[in-house]
N, C-alpha and C positions, 0 to 999 in steps of 0.2 A: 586869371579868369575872374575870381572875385573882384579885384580894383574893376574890372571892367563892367559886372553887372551893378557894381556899388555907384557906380558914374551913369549906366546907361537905363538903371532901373528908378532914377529921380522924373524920368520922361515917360514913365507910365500913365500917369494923370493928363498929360497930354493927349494925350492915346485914347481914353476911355472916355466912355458915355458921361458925360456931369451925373454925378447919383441924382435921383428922386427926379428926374427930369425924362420924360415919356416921348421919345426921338423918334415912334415907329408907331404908326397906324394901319392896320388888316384893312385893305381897300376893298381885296375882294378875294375868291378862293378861283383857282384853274386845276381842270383834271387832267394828271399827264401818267399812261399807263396805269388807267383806274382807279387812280390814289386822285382824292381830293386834297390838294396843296394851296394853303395861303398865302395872299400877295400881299405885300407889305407897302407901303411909302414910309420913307424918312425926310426928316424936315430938314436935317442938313440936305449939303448940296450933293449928289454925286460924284466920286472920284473917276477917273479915267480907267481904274481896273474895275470900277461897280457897270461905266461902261462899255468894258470889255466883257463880259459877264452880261452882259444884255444883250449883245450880240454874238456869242456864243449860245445864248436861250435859242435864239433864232432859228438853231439849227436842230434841235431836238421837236422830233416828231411830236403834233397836235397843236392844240391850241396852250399860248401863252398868253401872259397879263398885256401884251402888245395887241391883242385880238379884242380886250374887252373897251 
């Protein structure tokens, strides 16, 4: 197990946000079940499970950030 995270933990940085580098902007806030929740943008692109995940929102009762 260690050879293996010793090999597979060099691709971390890959992985991660660049430090010092601000990838996420608060667009706007939705209230779901009372609770006021913030909507985000990222300036990357989105992945295919960010939209799987978007169309999973779809389905949760009220209004989403698809509404605003």
């Amino acid at each position: 197990m260690a050879d293996i995270w010793a090999t597979q933990s060099q691709h971390i940085a890959c992985l991660q946000d660049p430090p010092g580098v601000q990838l996420y902007v608060k667009v706007s806030t939705v209230r779901k079940g009372g609770i006021e929740l913030p909507v985000y943008k990222c300036a990357r692109d989105s992945t295919s499970l960010e939209s799987f995940h978007n169309h999973l929102a779809r389905f949760i009762p009220g209004i989403n950030h698809l509404h605003i």
